[in-house]
N, C-alpha and C positions, 0 to 999 in steps of 0.2 A: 500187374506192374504199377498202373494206376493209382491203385489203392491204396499203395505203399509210399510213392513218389509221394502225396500233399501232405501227407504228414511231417515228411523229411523235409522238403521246403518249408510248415512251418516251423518245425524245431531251430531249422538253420537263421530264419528270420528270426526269432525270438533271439537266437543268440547275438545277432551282429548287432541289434536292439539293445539287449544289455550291453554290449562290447563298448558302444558307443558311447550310452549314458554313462558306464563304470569308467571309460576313460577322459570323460568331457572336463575339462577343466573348469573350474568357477567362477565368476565373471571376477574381474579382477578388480580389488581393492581399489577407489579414485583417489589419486596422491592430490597432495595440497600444493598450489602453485605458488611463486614466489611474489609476493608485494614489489611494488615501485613507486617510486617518488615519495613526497611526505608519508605516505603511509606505510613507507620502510623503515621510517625513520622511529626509535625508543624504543623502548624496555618492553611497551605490549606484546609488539611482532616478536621481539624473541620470545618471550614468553610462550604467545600463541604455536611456534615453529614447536619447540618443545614438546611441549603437551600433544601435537599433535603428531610429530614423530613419533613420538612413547606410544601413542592408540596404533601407530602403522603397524610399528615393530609386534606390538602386541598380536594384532591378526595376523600380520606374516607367520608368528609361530603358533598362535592359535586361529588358524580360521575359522574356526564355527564360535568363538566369542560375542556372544550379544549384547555381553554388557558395554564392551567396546566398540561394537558395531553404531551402537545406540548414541555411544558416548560422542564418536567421531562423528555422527549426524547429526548432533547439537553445534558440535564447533565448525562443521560445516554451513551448517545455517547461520551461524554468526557470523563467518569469515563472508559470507553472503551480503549482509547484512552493512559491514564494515566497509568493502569493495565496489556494492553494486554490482557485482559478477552473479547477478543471481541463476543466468541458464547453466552454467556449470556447476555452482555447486546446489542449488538445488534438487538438480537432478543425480548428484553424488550422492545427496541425502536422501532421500526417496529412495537409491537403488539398496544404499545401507538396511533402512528402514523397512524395507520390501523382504530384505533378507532374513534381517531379526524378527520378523510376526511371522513371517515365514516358518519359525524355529518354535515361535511363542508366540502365538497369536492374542493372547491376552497379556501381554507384556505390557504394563500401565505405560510408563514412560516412553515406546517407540509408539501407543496410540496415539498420546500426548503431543510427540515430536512429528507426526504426518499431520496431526488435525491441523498443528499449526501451520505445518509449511503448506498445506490444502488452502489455507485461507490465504498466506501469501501469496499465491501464485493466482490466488481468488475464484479457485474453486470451493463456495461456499457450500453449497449443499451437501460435497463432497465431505468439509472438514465437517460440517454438524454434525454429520453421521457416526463419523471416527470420533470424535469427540463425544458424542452420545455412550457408544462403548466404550470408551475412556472411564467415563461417569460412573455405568454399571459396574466398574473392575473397581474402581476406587471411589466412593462418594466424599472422603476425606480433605480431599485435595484442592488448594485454592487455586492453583494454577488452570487446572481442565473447567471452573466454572467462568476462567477468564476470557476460554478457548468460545465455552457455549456462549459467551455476551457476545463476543468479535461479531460471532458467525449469527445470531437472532439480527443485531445490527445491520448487518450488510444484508438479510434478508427481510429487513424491513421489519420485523417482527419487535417490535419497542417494548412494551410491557414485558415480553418474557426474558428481552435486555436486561431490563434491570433488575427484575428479579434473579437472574443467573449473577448481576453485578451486587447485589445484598448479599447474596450467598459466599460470592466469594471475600468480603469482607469481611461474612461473618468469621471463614476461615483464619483467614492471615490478613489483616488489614497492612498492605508494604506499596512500593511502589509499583506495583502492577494493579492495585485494584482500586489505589486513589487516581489511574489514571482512566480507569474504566469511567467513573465516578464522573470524572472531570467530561469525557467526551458525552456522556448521557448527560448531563447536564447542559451543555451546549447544544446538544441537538434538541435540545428540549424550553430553549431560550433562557437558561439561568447563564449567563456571561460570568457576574461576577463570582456566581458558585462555580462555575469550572476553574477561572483561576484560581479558587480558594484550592480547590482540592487538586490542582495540577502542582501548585506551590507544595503540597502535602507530597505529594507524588515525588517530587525532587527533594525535597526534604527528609526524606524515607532512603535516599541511592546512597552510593558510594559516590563519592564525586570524582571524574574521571573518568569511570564504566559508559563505556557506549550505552547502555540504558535509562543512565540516568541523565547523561548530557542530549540523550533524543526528546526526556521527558519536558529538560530545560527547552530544547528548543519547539516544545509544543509549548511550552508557557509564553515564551517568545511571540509565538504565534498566535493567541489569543490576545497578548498585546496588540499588536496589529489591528486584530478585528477589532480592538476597544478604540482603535485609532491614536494610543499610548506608543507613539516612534519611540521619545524618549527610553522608556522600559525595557522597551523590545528590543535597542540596541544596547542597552545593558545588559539585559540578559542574552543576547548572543554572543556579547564579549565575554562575560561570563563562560559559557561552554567551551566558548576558543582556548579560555584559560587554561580551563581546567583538561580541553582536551584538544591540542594545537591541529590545527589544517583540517577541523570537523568540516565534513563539505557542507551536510545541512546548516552550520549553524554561519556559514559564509554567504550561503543562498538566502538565509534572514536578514543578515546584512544589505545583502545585495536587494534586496524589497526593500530596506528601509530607506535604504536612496532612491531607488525608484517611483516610493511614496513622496520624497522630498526633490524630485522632477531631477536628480542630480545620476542623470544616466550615465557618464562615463563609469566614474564611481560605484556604478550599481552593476553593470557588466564587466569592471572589473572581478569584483565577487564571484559573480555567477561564474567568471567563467575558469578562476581558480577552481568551485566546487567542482565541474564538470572536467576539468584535468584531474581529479581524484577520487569523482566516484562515476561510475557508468549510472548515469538515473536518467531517459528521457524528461524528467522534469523542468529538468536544469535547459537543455535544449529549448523546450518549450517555452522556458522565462523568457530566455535571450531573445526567442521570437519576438515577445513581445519590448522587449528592450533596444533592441536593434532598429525595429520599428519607430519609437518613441523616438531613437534618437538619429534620427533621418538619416537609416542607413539600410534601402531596400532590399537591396542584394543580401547583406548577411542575415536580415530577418528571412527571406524566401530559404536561404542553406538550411538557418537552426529549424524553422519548421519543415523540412523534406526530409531533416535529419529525426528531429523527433518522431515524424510519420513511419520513419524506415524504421527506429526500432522499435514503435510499438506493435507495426505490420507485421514483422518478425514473429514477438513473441505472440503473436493473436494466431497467425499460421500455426506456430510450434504446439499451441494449445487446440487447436481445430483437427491437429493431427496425431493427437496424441491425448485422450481422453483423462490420462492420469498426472501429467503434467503437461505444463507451458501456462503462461501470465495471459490471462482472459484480458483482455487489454480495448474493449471497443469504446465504452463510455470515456476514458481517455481519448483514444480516434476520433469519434464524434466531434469535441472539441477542437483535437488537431484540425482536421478537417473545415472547422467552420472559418479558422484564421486563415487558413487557405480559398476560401469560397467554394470549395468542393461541397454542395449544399447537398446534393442525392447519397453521396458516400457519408457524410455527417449522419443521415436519418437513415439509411442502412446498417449503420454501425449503433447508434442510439436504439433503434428496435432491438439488435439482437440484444445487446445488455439489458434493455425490457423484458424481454420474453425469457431472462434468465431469473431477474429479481421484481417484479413489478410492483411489491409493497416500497422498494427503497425510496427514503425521499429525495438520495441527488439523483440517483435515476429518473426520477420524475422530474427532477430540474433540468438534467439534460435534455429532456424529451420535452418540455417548454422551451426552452430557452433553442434548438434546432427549430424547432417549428414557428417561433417567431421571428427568426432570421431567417425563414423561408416566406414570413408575412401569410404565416397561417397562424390569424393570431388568436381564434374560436378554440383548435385545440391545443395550441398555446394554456389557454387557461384554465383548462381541463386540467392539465398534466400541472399547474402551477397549484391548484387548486389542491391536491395529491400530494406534492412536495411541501406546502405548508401543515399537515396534519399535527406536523409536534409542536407547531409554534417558536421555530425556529429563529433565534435572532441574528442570523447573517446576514451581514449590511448586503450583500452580492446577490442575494435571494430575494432580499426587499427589493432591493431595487430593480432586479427582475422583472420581481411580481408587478412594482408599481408602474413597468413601462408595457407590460402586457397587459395589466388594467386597462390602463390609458388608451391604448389600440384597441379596445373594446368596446369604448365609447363609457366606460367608471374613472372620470375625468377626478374626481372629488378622491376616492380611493384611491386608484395611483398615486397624485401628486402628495396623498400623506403616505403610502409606503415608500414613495423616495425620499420624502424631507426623513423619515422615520429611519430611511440607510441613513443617510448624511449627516445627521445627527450622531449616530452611534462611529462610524469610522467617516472625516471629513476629507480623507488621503484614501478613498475608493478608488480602486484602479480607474485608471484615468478615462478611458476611455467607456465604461461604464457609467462613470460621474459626470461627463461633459454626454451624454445622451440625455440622463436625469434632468441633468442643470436646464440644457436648452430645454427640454418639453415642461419645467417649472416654468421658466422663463418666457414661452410663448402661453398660458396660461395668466 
């Protein structure tokens, strides 16, 4: 009787097995949520509704569509992008994306579209990888050589930057690889050659595309670092023009008051941007603006606020291998405005142990350890973040106060005259540390 009984239990197992699988339904399609405030406002959002009803309607009647799967993980990344909603729709696009290689695992473009959101969420070694098989499926394409500079970058890998950034120019030279151009050039101390080729960059867009008004407001921002206010509030008036209630290019604004000590003004900005985009960024300015402008209480909010969501997306990514926003070297910094000095250099290590060729990795991990008055490897780690010759007045000046606490009294005092000179509106409180330790000197 025995002998007959296990077989019948497995046969019946196997069936309720397939029963299950054959009747399990598909994880369901992630609908697109609705805009609010300015950003409901004009012809994009309908446009964007549009288009991206059409890709629903599509799957609803074809579900296993990949070119649509793929499609709607493009505009979910953008609508990311637009919103600052990036836990929701990033993880819309990934599960699309999951799906389509799923079907076609060499599918160029869903490779393309994870490397990138890999390195958003900044899982770098994740997105090289995907992007490396990206490469092998298409070598043609200037886009995926754009994917392998982002991700050599963030892994500190500079030389094979730019050679992935040559490449893809060689391809298509447009606005995506004059800006590549432009950020290797600044980490590399040519200022004026990144505005040259950032200017190229914007000059290459469509004026009004969220791409080209984010290119404007890096050109903006290399204003800044040249210490050019003037400019820079040009050109973010500029992007506003061209693309009304931009939060980043209101946050540009709002530094360039801040650089001209005119804090109301400057928190107004900021905190327009952060009613229209979710970016702890914006949170973290106000920290420091609230502060400037003798107001302790709402600076202590915006930094517990900034802490909460970067904590967030750090957990979400510690729990979840394939996505969540790696977020410590940000924390680090939160952290040190709070005086949370142990949590600052717990959070700084792990982004160490993730990238340790990076050179602001290496400046966060100077720049905590001299705020801990450990200023030996202070200049270890500062030592490591100047390898490209980088001309950020932020970094000099760094450098030139971790000198100084070393007892290289001559050195410091010229990498700080050496910030001051290039930006003389240094965040303030980086400038009056420089100043006094010139000053007692």
């Amino acid at each position: 009787m025995r002998k007959y009984l296990y077989p019948l239990l497995i046969t019946l197992f196997l069936a309720a097995g397939a029963a299950i699988f054959l009747t399990q339904k598909p994880e369901p399609v992630p609908t697109l949520k609705d805009r609010h405030g300015d950003l409901a406002v004009g012809g994009e959002w309908l446009n964007t509704k549009a288009a991206i009803q059409g890709l629903l309607a599509k799957l609803r009647a074809k579900p296993d569509d990949v070119k649509s799967k793929v499609l709607l993980a493009e505009a979910y990344m953008q609508e990311a992008r637009v919103t600052g909603d990036h836990p929701y729709y990033d993880t819309a696009a990934m599960q699309l994306l999951d799906e389509a290689l799923r079907a076609e695992p060499e599918n160029f473009e869903a490779l393309c579209c994870k490397a990138s959101l890999s390195l958003t969420q900044h899982h770098f070694s994740e997105g090289l990888a995907v992007a490396e098989k990206a490469v092998s499926v298409n070598s043609q394409n200037a886009f995926v050589y754009g994917l392998l500079c982002d991700a050599n970058v963030e892994l500190g890998r500079y030389a094979e930057a730019v050679r992935m950034a040559d490449k893809m120019n060689l391809v298509r030279p447009d606005l995506r690889s004059y800006s590549r151009v432009s950020y290797l050039r600044e980490i590399h101390g040519d200022l004026p050659g990144a505005i040259e080729a950032m200017q190229m960059a914007v000059q290459a867009g469509y004026t009004g595309l969220e791409q080209t008004e984010w290119a404007r407001v890096m050109l903006g921002h290399l204003y800044e670092t040249n210490g050019n206010l003037n400019q820079a509030e040009q050109t973010y008036r500029m992007a506003l023009a061209a693309r009304p209630h931009y939060a980043y290019a209101m946050a540009g604004l709002g530094r360039v008051e801040q650089a001209r000590q005119n804090y109301p003004a400057a928190i107004n900005y900021l905190k327009q941007a952060r009613s229209t985009v979710k970016d702890y960024a914006f949170a973290d300015e106000l920290t420091d603006l609230y502060h400037q402008n003798n107001q302790p209480a709402e600076s202590k909010k915006m930094a517990r606020e900034a802490i909460d969501m970067l904590a967030s997306a750090a957990d979400e990514a510690d729990n979840n291998e394939a996505m969540g926003h790696y977020a410590d070297r940000e924390l680090a910094y939160a952290y040190l405005k709070t005086g949370e000095l142990d949590k600052a250099l717990a959070h700084a290590k792990i982004e160490y142990d993730r990238r340790p060729d990076n050179i602001d990795v290496n400046e966060t991990m100077a720049w905590v350890h001299y705020k801990r008055g450990e200023f030996p490897k202070a200049a270890t780690y500062m030592k490591a973040a100047r390898r490209t010759n980088s001309k950020s007045p932020v970094l000099l000046c760094r450098a030139g106060l971790i000198a100084s606490r070393n007892g290289q009294a001559t050195e410091g005092q010229a990498l700080i005259k050496e910030a001051l000179a290039i930006n003389p509106y240094l965040s303030l409180d980086l400038a009056d540390e420089g100043r006094k330790l010139l000053a007692a000197r």
